[in-house]
C-alpha positions in Angstrom: -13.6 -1.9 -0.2 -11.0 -1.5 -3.3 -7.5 0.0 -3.0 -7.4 2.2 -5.3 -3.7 3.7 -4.9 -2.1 0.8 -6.9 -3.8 2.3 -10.0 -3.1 5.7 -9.3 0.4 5.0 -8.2 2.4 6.4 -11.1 4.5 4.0 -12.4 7.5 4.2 -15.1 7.2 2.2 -18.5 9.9 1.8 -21.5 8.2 3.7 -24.1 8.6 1.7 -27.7 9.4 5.3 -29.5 9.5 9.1 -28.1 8.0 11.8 -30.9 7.3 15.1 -30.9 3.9 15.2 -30.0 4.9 13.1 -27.0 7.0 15.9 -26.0 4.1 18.2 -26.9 1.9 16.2 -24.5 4.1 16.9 -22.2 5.3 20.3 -22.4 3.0 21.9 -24.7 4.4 23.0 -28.2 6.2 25.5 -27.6 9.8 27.0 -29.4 11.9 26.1 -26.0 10.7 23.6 -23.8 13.5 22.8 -22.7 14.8 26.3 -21.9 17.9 26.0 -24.2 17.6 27.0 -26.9 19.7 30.4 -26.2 22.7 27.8 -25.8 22.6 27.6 -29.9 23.3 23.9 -30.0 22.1 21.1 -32.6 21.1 17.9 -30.3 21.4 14.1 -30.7 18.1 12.2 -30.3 17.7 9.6 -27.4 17.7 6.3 -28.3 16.0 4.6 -25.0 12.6 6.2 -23.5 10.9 5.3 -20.1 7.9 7.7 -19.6 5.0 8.1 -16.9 1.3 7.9 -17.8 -1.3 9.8 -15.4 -4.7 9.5 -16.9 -4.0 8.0 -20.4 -1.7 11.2 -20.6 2.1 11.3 -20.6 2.8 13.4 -17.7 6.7 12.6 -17.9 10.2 11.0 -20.0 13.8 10.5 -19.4 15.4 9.4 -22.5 18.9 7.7 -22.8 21.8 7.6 -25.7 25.4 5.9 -25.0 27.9 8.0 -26.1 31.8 8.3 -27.1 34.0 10.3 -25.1 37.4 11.2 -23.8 38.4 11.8 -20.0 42.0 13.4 -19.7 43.4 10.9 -22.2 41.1 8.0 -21.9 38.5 6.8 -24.4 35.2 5.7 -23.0 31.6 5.5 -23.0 29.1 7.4 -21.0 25.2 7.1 -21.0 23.7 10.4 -21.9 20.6 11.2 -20.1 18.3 13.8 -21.7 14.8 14.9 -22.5 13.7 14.8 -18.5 10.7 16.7 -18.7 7.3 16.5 -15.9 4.3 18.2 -17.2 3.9 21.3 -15.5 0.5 20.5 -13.8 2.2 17.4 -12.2 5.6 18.8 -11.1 5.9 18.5 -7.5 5.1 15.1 -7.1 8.6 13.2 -7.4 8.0 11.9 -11.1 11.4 13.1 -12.1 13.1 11.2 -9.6 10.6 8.3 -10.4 11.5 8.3 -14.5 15.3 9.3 -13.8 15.6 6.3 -11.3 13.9 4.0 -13.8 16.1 5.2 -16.4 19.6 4.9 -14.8 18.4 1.5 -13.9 18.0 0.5 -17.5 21.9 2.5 -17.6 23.5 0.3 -15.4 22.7 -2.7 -17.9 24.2 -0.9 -20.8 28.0 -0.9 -19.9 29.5 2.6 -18.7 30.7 3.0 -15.5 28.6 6.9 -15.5 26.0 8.5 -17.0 26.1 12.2 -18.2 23.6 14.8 -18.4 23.8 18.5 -19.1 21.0 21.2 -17.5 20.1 24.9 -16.8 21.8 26.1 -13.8 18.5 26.7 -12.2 17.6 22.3 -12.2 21.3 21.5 -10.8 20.0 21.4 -7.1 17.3 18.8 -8.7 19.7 16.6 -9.8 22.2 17.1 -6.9 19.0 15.6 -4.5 18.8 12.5 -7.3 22.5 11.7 -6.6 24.8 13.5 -9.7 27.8 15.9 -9.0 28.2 18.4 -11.7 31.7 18.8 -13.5 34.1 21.9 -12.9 36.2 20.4 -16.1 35.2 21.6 -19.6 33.2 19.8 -21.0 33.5 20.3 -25.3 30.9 18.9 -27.8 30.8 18.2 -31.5 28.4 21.0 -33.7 27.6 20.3 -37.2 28.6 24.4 -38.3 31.2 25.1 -35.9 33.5 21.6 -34.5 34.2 21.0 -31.4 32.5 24.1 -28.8 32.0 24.5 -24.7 29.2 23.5 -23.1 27.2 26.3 -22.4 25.2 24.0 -19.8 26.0 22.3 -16.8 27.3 19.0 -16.8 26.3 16.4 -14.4 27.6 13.1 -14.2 26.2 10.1 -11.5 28.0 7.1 -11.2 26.4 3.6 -12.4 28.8 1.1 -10.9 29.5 0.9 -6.9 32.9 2.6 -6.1 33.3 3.7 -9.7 34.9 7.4 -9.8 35.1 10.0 -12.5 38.2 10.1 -13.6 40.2 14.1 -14.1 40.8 15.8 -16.9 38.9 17.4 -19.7 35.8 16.1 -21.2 34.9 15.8 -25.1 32.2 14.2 -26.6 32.6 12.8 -29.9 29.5 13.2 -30.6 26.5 15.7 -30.8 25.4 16.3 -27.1 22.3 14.1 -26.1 
């Protein structure tokens, strides 16, 4: 008798690049798979992608970018998490948790003391049960058109370092947001 749950145990893999038609594979193609495209915002790529395969198909990505910012008056560095997406037909199963885990565990080795995400009101009780706390501050972003603007989204940030604490104050990004 075989065991057969280690192979279909979904398991998380760094994925070498992260293209459209991965995303496609994953969400289908259409104009707002994310659901944010109402927000009006020009995006940053990821740089860092763990993914999940089910069937020789990816069923699910977390990608990661370290970014510039400013808390109250202090210059830092966060790592942006971004891209989360679970293929429809496999939602339900924990393979957000599983690819988010994987990917803050990559984020601890990178240097901030947090990591950063921003989401639809609807997927903050998600990421509450994976262990962020989203932000009452302001949170402003770089756009190429129109400077600096509010984050339309909610921003969630998660600790990566044991006893490390957001600090107060207002957030900017230098940067695009992730």
């Amino acid at each position: 008798m075989s065991d057969n749950r280690s192979a279909a145990a979904p398991h998380v893999v760094p994925l070498p690049r992260y293209t459209k038609a991965d995303q496609e594979e994953i969400l289908g193609d259409g104009d707002d798979p994310f659901g944010v495209a109402s927000a009006g915002l020009t995006w940053l790529p990821k740089e860092e992608h763990f993914g999940i395969r089910h069937d020789d198909r990816l069923v699910a990505h977390a990608g990661l970018r370290l970014l510039p910012v400013a808390i109250g008056d202090a210059e830092t560095a966060v790592v942006g998490v971004g891209g989360v997406a679970v293929a429809s037909g496999m939602q339900g199963q924990g393979l957000a948790r599983l690819v988010v885990t994987a990917a803050l565990e990559h984020a601890r080795t990178m240097g901030p003391q947090h990591a950063l995400l921003f989401c639809r009101p609807p997927l903050v009780p998600l990421y509450r049960r994976l262990g962020w706390h989203p932000l009452d501050a302001e949170v402003l972003v770089e756009q190429p058109e129109d400077g600096l603007v509010t984050m339309p989204l909610r921003t969630m940030v998660t600790p990566l370092r044991d006893g490390a604490r957001w600090p107060s104050g207002p957030v900017r990004l230098f940067s695009l947001p992730m």
